[in-house]
C-alpha positions as CSV (number, residue, x, y, z in Angstrom):
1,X,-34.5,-68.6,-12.3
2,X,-36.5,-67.0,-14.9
3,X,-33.5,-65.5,-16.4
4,X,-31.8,-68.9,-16.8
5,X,-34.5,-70.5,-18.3
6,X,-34.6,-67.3,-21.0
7,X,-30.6,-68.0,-21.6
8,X,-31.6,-71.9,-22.0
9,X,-34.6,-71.3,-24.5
10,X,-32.3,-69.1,-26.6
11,X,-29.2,-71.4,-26.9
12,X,-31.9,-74.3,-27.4
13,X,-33.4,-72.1,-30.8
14,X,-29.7,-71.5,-31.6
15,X,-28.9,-74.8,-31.8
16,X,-31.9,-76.1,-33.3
17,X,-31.4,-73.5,-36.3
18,X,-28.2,-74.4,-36.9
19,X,-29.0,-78.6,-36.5
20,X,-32.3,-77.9,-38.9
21,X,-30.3,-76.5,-41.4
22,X,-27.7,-79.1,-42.0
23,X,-30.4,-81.6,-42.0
24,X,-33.1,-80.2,-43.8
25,X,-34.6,-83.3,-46.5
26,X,-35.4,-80.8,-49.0
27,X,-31.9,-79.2,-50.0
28,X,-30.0,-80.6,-52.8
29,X,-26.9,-82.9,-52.4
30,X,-24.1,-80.1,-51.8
31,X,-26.3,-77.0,-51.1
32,X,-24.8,-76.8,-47.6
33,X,-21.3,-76.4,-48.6
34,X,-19.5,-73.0,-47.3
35,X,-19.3,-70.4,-49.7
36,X,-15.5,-69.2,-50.8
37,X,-14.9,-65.7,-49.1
38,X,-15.3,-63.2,-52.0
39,X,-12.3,-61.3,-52.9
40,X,-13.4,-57.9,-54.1
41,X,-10.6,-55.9,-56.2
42,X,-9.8,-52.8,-54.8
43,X,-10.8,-49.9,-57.1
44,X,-8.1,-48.5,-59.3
45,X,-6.9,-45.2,-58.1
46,X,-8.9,-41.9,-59.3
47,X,-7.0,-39.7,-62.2
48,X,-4.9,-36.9,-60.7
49,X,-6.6,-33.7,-60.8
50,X,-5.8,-31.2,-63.6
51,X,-5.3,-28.2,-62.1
52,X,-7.1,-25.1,-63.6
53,X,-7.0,-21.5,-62.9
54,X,-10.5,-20.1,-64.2
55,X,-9.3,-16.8,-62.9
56,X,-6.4,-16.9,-66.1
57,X,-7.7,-15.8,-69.3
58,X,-5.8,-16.2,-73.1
59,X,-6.2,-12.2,-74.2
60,X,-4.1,-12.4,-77.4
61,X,-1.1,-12.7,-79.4
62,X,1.5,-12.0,-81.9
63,X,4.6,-13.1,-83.7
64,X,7.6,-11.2,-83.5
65,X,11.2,-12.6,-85.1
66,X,9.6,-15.6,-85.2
67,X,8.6,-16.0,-81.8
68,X,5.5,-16.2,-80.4
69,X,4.1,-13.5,-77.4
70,X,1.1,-14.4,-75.7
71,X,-1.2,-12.2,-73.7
72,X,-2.6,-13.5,-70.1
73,X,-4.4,-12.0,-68.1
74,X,-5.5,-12.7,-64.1
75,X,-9.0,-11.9,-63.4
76,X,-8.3,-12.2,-59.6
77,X,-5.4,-9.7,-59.3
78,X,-6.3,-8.0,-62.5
79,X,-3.2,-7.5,-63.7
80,X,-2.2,-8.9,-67.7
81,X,1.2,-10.2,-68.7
82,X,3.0,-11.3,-72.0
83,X,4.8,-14.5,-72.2
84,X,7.4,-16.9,-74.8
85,X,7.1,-20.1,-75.4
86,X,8.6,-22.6,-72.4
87,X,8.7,-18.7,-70.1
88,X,6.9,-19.1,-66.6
89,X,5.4,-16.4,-64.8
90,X,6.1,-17.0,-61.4
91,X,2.8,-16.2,-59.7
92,X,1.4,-18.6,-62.5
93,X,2.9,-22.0,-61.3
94,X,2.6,-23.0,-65.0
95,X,4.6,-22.3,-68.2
96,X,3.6,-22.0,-71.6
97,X,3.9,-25.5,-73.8
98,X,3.1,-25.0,-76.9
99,X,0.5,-22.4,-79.2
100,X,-1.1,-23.4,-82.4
101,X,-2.1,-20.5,-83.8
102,X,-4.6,-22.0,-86.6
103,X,-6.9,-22.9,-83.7
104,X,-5.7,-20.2,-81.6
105,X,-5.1,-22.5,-78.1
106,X,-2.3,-22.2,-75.8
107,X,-1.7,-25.3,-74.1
108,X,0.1,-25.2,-70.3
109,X,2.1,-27.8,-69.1
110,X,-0.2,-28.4,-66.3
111,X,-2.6,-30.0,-69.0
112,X,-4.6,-26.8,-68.7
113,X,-5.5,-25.5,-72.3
114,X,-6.8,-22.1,-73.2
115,X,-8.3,-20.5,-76.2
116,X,-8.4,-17.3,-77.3
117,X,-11.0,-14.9,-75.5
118,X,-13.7,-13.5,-78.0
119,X,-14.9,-10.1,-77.6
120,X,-18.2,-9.3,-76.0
121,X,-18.8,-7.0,-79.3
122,X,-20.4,-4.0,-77.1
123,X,-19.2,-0.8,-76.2
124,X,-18.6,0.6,-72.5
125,X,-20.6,3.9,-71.5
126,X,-17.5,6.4,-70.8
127,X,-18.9,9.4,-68.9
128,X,-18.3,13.2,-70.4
129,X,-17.9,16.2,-68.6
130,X,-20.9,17.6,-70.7
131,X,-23.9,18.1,-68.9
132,X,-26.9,16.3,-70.3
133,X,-29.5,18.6,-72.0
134,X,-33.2,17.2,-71.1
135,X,-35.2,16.2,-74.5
136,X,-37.1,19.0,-76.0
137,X,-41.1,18.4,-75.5
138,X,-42.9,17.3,-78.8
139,X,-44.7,19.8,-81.1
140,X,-48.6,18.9,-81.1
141,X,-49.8,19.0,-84.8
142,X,-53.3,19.2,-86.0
143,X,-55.2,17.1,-88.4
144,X,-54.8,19.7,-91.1
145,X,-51.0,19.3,-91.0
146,X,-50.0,22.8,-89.1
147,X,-48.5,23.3,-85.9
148,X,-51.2,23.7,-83.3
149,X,-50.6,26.8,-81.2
150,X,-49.0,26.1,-77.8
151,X,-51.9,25.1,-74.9
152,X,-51.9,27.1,-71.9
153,X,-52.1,25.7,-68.9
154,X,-55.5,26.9,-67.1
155,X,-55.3,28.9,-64.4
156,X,-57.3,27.9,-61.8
157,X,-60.5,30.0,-60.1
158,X,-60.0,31.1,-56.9
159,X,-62.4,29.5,-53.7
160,X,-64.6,31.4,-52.0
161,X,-65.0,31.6,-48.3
């Protein structure tokens, strides 16, 4: 019983809502028409990718007969090549387009462009077989300007018992 007077008082707001509404004194003239459906474009599709290698680095280059060489080189299998103009290395997946060598950039046909690598400007440590002499100790000099005679360590007193 209870529960169908609870299904009762909720139909009876329902209906009252809805009757309330299209009644209502205060709306203007026309303020209860249905809205049109809105019609939402669907977003143009993203740009394909351009697909870049950051492990392929532009090393170099020369002209030889007229024809360009240009050095790559791949950071993750360390291993540098040489390529032509419109030549494809096949672990590349990309061939060489075009170079303009006043602005030194080698353009892919991938869309992938690359400009020549500039040198760190350092030198590399390379290990000798000579065997590093320690640094001589430092002369102490007195105020007078001559070499102060070397000090001698003091020898400590023996303890008693």
């Amino acid at each position: 019983m209870v529960l169908q007077f609870l299904v009762f008082v909720q139909l009876g707001l329902a209906l009252g809502t809805y009757l309330s509404a299209q009644s209502n004194p205060f709306l203007r003239p026309g303020a209860n028409k249905p809205q049109a459906p809105i019609v939402q474009k669907p977003a143009p599709p993203p740009p394909k990718p351009i697909p870049r290698n950051p492990n392929i680095e532009f090393r170099g280059y020369y002209e030889f007969h007229g024809e360009w060489k240009i050095a790559l080189f791949d950071k993750s299998k360390n291993f540098g090549f040489w390529l032509s103009e419109g030549e494809k290395f096949p672990d590349l997946n990309a061939e060489v387009e075009s170079f303009d060598p006043k602005t030194e950039v080698l353009k892919l046909n991938g869309g992938m462009t690359l400009s020549l690598k500039d040198s760190d400007k350092t030198t590399l440590p390379v290990p000798s077989g000579q065997p590093v002499k320690p640094p001589a100790p430092a002369k102490p000099i007195s105020p007078a300007g001559k070499v102060a005679p070397p000090i001698k360590p003091s020898i400590p007193l023996p303890r008693r018992r």
